[in-house]
C-alpha positions as MATLAB code, in Angstrom:
seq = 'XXXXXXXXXXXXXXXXXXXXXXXXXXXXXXXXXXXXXXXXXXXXXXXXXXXXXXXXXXXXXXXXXXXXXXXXXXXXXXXXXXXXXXXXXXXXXXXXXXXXXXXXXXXXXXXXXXXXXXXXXXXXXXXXXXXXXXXXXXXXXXXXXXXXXXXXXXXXXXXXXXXXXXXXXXXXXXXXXXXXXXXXXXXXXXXXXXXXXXXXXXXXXXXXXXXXXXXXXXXXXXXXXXXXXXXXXXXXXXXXXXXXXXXXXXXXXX';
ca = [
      74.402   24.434 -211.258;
      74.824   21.925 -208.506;
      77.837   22.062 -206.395;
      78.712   19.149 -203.835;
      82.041   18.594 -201.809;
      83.276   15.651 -200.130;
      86.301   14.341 -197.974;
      86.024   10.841 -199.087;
      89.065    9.925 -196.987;
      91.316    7.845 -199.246;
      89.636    7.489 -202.868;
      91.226    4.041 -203.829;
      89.224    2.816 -201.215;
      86.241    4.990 -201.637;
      85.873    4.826 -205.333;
      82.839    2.561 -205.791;
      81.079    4.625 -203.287;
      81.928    8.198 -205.222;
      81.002    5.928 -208.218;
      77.346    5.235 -207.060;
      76.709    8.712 -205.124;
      77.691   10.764 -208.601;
      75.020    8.531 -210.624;
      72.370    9.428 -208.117;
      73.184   12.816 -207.299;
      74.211   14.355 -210.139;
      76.308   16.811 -208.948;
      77.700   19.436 -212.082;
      80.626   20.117 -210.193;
      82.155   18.192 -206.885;
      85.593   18.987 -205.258;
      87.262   16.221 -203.229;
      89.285   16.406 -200.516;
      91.745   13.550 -198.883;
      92.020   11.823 -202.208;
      95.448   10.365 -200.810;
      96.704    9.848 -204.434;
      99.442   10.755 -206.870;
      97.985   12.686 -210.166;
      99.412    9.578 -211.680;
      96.912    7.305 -209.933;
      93.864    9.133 -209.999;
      91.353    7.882 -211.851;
      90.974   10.183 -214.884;
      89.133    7.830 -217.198;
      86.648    6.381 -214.765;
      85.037    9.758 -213.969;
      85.393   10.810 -217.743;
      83.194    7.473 -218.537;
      80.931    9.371 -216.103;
      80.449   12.631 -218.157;
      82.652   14.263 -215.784;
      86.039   16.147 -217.014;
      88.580   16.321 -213.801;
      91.433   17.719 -212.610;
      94.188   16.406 -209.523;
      96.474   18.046 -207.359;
      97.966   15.587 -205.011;
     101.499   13.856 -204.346;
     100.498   10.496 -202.934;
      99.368    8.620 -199.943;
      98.229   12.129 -198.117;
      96.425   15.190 -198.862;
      94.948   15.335 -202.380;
      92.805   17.299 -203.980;
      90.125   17.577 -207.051;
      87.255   18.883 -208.872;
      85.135   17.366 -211.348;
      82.807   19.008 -213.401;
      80.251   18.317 -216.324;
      80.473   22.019 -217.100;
      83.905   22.210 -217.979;
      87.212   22.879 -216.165;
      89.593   26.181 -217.365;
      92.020   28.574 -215.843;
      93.786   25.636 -213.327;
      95.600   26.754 -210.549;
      97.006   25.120 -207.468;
      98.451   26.298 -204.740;
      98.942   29.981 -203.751;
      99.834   30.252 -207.526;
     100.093   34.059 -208.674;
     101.633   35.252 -205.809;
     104.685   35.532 -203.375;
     102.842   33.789 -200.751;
     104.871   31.220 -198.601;
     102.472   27.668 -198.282;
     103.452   27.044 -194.738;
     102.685   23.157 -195.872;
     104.056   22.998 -199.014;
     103.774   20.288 -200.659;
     100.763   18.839 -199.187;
      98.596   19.535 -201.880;
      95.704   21.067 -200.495;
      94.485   23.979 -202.689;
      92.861   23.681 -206.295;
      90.789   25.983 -208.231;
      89.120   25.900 -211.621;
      86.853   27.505 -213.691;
      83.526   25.389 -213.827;
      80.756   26.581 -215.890;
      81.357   30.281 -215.481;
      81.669   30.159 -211.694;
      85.892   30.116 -210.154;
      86.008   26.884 -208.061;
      88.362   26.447 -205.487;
      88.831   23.225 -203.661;
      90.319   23.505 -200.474;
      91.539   21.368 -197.404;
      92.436   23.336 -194.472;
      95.346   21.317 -192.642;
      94.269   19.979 -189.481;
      96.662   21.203 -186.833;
      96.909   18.319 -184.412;
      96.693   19.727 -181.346;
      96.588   23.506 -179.829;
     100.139   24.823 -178.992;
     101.685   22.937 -181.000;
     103.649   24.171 -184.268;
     101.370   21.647 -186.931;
      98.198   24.338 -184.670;
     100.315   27.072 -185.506;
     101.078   26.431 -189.051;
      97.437   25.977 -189.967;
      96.790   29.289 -188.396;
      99.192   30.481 -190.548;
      97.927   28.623 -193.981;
      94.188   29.928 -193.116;
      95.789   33.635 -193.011;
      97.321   32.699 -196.500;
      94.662   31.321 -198.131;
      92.235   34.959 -197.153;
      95.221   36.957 -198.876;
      95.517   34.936 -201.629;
      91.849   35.023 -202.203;
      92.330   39.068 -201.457;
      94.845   39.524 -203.828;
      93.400   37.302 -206.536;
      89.772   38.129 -206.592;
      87.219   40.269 -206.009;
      83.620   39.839 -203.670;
      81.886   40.715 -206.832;
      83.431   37.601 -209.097;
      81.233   34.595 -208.626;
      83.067   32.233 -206.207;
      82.469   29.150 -204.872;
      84.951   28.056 -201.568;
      84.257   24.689 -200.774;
      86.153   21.670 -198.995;
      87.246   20.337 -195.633;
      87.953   23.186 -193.707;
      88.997   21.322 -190.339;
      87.129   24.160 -188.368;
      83.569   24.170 -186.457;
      82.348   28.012 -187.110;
      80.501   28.193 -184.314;
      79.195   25.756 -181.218;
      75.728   25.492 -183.396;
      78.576   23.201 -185.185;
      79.355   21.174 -182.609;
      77.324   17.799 -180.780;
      78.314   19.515 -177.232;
      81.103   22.626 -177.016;
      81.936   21.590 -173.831;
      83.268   18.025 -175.654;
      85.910   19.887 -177.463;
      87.028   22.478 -174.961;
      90.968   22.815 -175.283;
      91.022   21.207 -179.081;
      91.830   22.235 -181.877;
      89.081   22.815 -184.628;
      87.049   25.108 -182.632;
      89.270   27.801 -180.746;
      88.922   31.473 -181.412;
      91.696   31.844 -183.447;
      90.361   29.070 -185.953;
      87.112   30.461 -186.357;
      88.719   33.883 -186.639;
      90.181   33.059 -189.545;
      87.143   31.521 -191.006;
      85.533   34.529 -190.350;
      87.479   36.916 -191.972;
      87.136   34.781 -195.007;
      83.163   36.008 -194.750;
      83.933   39.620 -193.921;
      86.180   39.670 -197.505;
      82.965   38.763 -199.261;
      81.972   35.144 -198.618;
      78.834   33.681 -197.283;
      78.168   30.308 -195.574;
      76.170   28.806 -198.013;
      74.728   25.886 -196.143;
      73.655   28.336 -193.072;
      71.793   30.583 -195.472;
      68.946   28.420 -195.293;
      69.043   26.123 -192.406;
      70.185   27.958 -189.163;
      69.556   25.257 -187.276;
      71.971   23.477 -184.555;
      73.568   20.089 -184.842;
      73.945   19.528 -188.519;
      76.654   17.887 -188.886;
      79.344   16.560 -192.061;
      81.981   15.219 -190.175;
      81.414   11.815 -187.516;
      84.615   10.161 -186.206;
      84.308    6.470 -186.974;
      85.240    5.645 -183.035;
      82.581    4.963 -180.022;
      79.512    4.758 -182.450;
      79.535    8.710 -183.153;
      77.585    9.076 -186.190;
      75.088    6.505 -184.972;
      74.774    8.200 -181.506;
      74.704   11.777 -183.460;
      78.038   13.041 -182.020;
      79.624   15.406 -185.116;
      80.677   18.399 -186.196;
      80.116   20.740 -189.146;
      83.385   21.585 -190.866;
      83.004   21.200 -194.403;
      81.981   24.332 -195.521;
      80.331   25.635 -199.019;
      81.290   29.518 -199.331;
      79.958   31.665 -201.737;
      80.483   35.241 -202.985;
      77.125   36.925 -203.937;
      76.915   36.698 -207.610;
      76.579   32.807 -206.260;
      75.224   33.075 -202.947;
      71.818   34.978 -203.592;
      71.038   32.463 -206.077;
      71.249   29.510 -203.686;
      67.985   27.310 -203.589;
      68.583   24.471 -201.490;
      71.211   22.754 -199.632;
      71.485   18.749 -198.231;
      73.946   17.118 -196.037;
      73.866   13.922 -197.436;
      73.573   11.386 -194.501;
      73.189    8.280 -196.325;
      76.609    8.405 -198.009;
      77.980    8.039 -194.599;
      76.669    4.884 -193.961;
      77.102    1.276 -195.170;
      79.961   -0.353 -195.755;
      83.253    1.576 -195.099;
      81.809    5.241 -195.511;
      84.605    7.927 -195.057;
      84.320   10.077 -192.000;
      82.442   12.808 -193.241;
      79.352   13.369 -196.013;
      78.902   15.377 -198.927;
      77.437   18.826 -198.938;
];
């Protein structure tokens, strides 16, 4: 199976480009982050003419997310569904999972969190912590997982254009990647960096001050796998060329 994510950013105005990049790369399943629609609005039909069955979780012009899948889509949950846990963004729509083809799928996109000290920083602190004990208290290491989606957070500086660039914001403080990592000590590996260890690979360019042109990104949308999945992973791509052209969204698929 091929997986693929992608913060596309706003998919009214994306759509064509999803469109075209499913046709040539033939993703079986692809989870979408910042879809900025209502499940009333999303496009249903046009990804069903594709081959692709899909299913929405968002509440309108923020947030949003999806998964799409030629391998079918059972068991939908959204949410911290199946437990007491308290979303400290509820509402935003910003967790989806599915079973795909045998493998759980869960969509995700981390809140961003603004700026350090601030409560939007603390919240998503907070809603990282959530999402490991839902994932605890839901499922096992040994149940094939795949984690992917916008996670707003840089791992580690081999993440980052130049660390010293981001010193004091959010996205890459201890904390952050903390939380990231004790999603990988539960059971998950970082799919991408299984096979290419190198530094400055980015996903995510902002659109201001010629970044992606002048190669000044970030890595923060993450594929995570348990290892039913993860020891069967062949190859990865960033996928460069969807982020250029005519209004690309901020970040690539993976």
């Amino acid at each position: 199976m091929r997986f693929a994510t992608w913060n596309v950013n706003s998919l009214k105005a994306r759509l064509p480009r999803v469109e075209e990049w499913l046709q040539y790369a033939h993703p079986d399943v692809l989870c979408l982050q910042e879809t900025k629609l209502s499940d009333d609005s999303f496009p249903q039909l046009t990804f069903q003419s594709l081959g692709y069955d899909s299913v929405h979780h968002g509440a309108g012009q923020w947030n949003g997310v999806a998964i799409l899948s030629r391998a079918g889509i059972a068991d939908v949950t959204s949410g911290f569904d199946g437990t007491e846990l308290v979303d400290p963004y509820e509402g935003d729509a910003r967790l989806l999972s599915a079973m795909c083809g045998g493998v759980r799928v869960i969509c995700v996109y981390v809140p961003n969190g603004r700026k350090v000290g601030t409560e939007y920083y603390e919240r998503k602190l907070a809603w990282l912590e959530c999402l490991h004990d839902w994932i605890a208290a839901t499922y096992k290491p040994s149940d094939p997982i795949v984690m992917m989606g916008d996670f707003n957070v840089a791992p580690e500086d081999r993440d980052l254009w130049s660390p010293k660039a981001f010193v004091g914001d959010t996205h890459v403080t201890e904390p952050e990647r903390a939380a990231v990592a004790k999603l990988r000590d539960w059971g998950f590996g970082d799919g991408f960096r299984t096979l290419y260890p190198q530094e400055k690979l980015f996903t995510y360019w902002d659109y201001r001050r010629g970044d992606f042109h002048e190669g000044r990104g970030m890595r923060i949308d993450l594929v995570l796998a348990t290892p039913p999945v993860a020891e069967r992973v062949a190859w990865c791509v960033i996928d460069r060329n969807a982020r250029k052209g005519q209004q690309p969204s901020d970040h690539a698929p993976v």
